[in-house]
Residue frames relative to the residue before (quaternion, step in Angstrom):
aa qw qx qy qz dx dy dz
X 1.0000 0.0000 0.0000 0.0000 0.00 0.00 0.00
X 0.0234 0.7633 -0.6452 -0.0229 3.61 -0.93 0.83
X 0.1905 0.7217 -0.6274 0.2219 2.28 -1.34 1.96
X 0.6681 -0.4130 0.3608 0.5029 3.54 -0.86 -0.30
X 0.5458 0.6039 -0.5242 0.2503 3.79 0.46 0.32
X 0.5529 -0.6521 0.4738 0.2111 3.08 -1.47 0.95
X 0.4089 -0.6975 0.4452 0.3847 3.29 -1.60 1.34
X 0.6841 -0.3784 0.2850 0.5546 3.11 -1.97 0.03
X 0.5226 -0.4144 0.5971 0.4457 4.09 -1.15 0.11
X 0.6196 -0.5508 0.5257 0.1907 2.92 -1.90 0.26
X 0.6679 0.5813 -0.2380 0.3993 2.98 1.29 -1.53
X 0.5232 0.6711 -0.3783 0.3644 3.72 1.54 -0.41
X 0.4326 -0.6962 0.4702 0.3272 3.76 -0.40 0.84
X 0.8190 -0.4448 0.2732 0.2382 2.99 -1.16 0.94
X 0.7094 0.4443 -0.1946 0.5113 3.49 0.33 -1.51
X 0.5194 0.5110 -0.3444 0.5920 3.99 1.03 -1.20
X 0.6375 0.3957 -0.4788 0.4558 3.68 -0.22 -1.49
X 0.5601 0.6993 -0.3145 0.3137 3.67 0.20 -1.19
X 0.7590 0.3361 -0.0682 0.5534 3.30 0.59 -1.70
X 0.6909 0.3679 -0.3767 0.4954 3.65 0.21 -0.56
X 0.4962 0.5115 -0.5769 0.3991 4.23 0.72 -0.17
X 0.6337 0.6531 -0.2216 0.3504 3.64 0.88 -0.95
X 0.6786 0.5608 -0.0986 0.4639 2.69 1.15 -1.31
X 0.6383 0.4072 -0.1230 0.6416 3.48 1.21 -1.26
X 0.6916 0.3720 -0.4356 0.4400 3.82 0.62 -0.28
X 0.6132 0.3599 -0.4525 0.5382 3.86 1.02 -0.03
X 0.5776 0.5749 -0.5201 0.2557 3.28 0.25 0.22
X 0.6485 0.5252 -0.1328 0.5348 3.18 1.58 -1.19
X 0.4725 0.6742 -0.2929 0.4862 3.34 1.52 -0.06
X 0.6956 0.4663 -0.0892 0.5393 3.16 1.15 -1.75
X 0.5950 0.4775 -0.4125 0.4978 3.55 0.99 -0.64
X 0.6324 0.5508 -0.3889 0.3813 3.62 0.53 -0.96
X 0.6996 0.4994 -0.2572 0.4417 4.16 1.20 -1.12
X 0.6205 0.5994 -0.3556 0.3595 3.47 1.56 -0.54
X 0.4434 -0.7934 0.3612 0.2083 3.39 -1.33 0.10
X 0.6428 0.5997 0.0771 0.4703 2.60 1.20 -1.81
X 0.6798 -0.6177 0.3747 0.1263 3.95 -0.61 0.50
X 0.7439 0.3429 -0.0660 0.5698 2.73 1.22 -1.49
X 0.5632 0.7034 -0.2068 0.3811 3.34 1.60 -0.50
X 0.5577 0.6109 -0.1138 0.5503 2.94 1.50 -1.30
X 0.6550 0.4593 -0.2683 0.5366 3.60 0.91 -1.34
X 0.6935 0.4717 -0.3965 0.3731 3.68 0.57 -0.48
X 0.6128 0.5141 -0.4118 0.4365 3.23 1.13 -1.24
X 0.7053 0.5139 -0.3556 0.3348 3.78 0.47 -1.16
X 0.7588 0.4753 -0.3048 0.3246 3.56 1.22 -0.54
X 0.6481 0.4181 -0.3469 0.5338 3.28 1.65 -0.14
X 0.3362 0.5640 -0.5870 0.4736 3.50 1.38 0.63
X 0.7488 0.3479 -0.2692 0.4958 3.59 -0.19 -1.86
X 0.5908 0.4302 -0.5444 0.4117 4.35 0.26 0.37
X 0.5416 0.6674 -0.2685 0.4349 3.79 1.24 -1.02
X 0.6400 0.4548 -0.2100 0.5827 3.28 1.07 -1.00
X 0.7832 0.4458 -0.2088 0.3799 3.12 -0.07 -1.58
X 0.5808 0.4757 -0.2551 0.6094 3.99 1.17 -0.86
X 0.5414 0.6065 -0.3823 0.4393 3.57 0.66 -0.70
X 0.7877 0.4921 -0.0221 0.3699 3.69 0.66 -1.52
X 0.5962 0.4480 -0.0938 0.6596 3.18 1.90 -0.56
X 0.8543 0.3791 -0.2635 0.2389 3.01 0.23 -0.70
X 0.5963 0.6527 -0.4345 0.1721 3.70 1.10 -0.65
X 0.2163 -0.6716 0.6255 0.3331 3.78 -1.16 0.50
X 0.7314 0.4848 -0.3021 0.3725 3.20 0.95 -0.85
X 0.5226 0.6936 -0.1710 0.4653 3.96 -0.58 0.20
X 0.8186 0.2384 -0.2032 0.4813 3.56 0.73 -0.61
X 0.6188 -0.5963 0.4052 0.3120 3.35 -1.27 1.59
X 0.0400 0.8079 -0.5739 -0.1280 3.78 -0.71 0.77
X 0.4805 -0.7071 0.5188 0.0079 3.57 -0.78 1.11
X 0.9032 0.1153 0.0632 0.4086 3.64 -1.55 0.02
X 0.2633 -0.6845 0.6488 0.2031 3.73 -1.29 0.18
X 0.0875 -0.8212 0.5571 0.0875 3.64 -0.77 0.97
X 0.6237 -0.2205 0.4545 0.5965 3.57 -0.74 -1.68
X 0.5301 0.6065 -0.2911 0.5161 3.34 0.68 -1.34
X 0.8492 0.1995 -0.2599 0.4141 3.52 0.00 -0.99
X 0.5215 0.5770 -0.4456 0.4434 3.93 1.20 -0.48
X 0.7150 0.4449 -0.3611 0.4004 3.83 0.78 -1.02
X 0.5735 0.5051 -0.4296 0.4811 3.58 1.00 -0.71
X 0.5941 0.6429 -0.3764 0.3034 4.02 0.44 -0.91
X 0.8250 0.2698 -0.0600 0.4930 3.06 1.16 -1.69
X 0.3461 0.6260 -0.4343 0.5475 3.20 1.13 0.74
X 0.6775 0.4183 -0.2454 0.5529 3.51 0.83 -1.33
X 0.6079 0.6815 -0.3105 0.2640 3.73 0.57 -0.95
X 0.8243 0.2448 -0.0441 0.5085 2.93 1.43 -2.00
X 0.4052 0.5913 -0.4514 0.5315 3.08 1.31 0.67
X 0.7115 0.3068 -0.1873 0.6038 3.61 0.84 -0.72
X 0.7643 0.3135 -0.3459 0.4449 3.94 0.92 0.49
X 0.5238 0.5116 -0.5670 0.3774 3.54 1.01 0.18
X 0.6442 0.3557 -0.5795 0.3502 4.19 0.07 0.15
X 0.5285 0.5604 -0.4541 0.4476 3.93 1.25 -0.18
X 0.6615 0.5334 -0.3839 0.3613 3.55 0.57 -0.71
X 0.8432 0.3307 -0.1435 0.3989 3.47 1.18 -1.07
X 0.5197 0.6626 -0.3474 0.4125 3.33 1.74 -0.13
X 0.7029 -0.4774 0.4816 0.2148 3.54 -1.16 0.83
X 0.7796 0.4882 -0.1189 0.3739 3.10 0.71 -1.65
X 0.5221 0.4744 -0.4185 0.5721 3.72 1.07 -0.34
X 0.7424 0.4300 -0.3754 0.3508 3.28 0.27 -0.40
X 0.5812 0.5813 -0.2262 0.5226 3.11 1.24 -0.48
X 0.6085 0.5764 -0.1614 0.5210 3.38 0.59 -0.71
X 0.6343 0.5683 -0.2431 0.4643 3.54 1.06 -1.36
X 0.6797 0.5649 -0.1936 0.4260 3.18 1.37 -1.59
X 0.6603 0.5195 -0.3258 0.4335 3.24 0.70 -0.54
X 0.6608 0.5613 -0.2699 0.4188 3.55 1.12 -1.18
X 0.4442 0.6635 -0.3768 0.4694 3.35 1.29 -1.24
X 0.8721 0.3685 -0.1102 0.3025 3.49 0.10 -1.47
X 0.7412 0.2467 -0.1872 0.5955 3.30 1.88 0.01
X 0.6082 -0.7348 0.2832 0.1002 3.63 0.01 1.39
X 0.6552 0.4338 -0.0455 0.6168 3.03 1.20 -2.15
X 0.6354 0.5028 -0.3137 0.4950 3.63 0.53 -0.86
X 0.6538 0.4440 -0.2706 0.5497 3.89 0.80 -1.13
X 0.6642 0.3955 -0.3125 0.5520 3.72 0.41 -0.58
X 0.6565 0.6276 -0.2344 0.3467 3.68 0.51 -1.08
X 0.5093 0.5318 -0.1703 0.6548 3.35 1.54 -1.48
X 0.8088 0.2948 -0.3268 0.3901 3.76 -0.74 -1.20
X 0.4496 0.7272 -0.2571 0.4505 4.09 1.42 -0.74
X 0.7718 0.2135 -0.2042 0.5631 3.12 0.66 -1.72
X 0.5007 0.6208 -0.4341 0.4188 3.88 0.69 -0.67
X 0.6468 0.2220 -0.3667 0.6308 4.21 0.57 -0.64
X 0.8450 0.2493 -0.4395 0.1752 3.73 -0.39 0.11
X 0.1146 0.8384 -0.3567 0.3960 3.04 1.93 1.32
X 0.7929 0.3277 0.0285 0.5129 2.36 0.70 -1.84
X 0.5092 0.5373 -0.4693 0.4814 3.54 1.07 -0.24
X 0.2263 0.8593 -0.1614 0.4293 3.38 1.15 -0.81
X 0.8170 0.4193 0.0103 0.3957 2.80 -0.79 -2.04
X 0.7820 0.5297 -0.0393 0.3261 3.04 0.26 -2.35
X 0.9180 0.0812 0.1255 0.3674 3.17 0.99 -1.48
X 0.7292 0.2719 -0.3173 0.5419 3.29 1.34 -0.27
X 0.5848 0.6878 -0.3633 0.2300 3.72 0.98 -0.29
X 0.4597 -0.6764 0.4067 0.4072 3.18 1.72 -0.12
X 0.6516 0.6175 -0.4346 0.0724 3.92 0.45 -0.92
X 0.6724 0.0882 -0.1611 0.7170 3.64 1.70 0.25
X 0.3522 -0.5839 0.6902 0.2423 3.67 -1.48 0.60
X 0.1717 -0.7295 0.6502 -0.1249 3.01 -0.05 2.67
X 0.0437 -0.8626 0.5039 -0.0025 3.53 -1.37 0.39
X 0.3547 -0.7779 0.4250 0.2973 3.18 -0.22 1.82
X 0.1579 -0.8861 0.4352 0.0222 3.67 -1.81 0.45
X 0.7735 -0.0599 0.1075 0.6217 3.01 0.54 0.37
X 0.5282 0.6989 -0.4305 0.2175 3.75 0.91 0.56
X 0.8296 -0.5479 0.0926 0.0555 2.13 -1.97 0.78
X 0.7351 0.0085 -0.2949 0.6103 3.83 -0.73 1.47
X 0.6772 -0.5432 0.2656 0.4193 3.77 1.15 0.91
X 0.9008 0.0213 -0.2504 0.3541 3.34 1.04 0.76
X 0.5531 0.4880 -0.4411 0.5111 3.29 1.17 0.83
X 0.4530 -0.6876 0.5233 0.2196 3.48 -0.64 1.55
X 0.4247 -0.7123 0.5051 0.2390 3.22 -1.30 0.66
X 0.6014 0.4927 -0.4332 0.4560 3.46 0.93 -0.04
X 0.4771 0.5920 -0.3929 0.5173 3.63 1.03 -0.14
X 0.6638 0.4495 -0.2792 0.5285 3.54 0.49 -1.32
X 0.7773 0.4203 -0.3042 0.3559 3.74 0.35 -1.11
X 0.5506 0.4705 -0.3939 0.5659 3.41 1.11 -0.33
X 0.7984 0.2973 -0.2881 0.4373 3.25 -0.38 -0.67
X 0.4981 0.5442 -0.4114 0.5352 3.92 0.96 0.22
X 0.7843 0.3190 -0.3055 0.4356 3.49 0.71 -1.02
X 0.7254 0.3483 -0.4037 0.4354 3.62 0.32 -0.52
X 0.4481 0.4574 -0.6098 0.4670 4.34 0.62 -0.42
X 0.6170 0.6110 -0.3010 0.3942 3.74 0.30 -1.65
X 0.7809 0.2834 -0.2175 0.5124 4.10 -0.01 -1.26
X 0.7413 0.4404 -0.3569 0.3594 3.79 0.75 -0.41
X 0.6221 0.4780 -0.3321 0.5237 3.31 1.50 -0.17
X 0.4221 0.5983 -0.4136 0.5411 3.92 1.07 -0.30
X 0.8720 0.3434 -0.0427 0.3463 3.08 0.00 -1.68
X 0.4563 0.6279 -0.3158 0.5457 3.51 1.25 -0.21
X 0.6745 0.4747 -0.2040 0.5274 3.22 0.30 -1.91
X 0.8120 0.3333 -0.3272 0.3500 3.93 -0.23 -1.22
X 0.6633 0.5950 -0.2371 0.3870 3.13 1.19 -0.53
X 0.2766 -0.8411 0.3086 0.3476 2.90 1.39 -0.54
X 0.0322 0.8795 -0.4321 0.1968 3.02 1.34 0.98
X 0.7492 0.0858 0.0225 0.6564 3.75 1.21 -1.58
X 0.0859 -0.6775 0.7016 0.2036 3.51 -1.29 -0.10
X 0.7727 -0.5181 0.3495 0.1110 3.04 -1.59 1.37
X 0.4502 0.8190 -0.2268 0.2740 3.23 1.32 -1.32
X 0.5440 0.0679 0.1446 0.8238 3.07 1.37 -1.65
X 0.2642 -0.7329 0.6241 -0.0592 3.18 -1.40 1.71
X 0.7567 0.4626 -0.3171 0.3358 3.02 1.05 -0.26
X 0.3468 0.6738 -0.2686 0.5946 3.09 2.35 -0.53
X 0.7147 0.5261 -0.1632 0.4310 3.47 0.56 -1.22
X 0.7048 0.4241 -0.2658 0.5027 3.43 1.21 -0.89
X 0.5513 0.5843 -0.3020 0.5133 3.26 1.18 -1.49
X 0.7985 0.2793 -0.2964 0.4433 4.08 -0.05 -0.77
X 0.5774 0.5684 -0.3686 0.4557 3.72 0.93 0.05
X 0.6347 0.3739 -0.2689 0.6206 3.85 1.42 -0.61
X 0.5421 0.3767 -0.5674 0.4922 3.85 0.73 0.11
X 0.7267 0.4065 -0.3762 0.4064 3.62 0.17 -0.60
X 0.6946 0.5646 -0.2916 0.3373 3.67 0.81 -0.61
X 0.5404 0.6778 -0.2715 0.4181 3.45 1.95 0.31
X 0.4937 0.4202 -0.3562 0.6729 3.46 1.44 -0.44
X 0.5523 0.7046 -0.4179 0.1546 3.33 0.31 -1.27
X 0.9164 0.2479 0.0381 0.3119 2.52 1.16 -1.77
X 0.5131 0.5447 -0.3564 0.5595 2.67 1.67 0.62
X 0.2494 0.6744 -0.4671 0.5146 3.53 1.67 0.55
X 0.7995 0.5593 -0.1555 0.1543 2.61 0.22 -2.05
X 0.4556 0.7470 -0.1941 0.4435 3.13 1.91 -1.67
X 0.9020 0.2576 -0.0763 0.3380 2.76 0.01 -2.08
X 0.5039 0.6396 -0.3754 0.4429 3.73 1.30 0.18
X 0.4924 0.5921 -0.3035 0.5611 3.31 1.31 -1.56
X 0.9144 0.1423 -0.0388 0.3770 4.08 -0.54 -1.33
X 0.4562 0.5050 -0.6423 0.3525 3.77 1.12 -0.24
X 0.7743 0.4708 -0.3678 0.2086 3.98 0.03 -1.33
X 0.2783 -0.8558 0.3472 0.2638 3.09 1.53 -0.28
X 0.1249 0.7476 -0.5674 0.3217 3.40 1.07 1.27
């Protein structure tokens, strides 16, 4: 079909570029089956929207950089969304108990929980995340800031709630890192789903 529609952008990942040639080649298909003038004009205008939505629209795909505010408020958004059924469930507490009583497991847990999120951040592909400027030249700050905000919001929020009592710190610690595992994978996926 020649017309005035824009190609796909470059900036469109591959696989998408992919899909929208398809897309744009049934369109030109369909133009070929139409008759009618006005028909034709339609097909060509929900082509040049296909495109034009195509170029606008991806969340996924874009190179995300630096840690701001912007990205701390999205984290902890994602956190306490992913900690208010820990905060009220039985079971974190439970769970806590056990850890309390097994060391390796309590260390083990909070271990695997950062390489969740390392994970998350960096090997899962689900944004091209990029470390910046971090800190003593090799701990990303967006790592640090996740995992700062949800250890950080589950102890606040534990504690006021009365979720743990100090009494026993280690009980206290141990039921704060069950809850600080969704947390943080909340956190992750708030921080890079919006792709800010």
């Amino acid at each position: 079909m020649t017309d005035d529609t824009p190609s796909p952008d470059s900036s469109i990942p591959e696989s998408d570029r992919e899909d929208l040639q398809r897309l744009l080649a049934a369109f030109d298909a369909l133009a070929e089956t139409v008759d009618s003038p006005t028909e034709r004009e339609r097909v060509r205008s929900a082509r040049r929207a296909a495109v034009v939505a195509a170029a606008d629209a991806p969340v996924f795909g874009k190179v995300i950089r630096g840690f701001d505010r912007s990205d701390l408020a999205e984290a902890f958004l994602g956190c306490v969304l992913f900690g208010i059924p820990m905060f009220v469930e039985g079971g974190t507490n439970e769970v806590g108990q056990v850890l309390a009583t097994r060391p390796i497991s309590l260390v083990g847990t909070a271990l695997g929980t950062i390489g969740l999120v390392v994970g998350i951040l960096y090997v899962a592909d689900i944004q091209d995340v990029r470390v910046q400027d971090p800190f003593f030249g090799l701990i990303p700050r967006r790592l640090v800031g996740i995992l700062g905000v949800s250890f950080l919001t589950a102890l606040v929020v534990m504690t006021a709630w009365g979720r743990v009592e100090w009494s026993t710190p280690v009980l206290a610690l141990a039921t704060i890192v069950v809850a600080f595992v969704p947390m943080s994978v909340g956190a992750a996926l708030g921080d890079i789903l919006p792709g800010t």
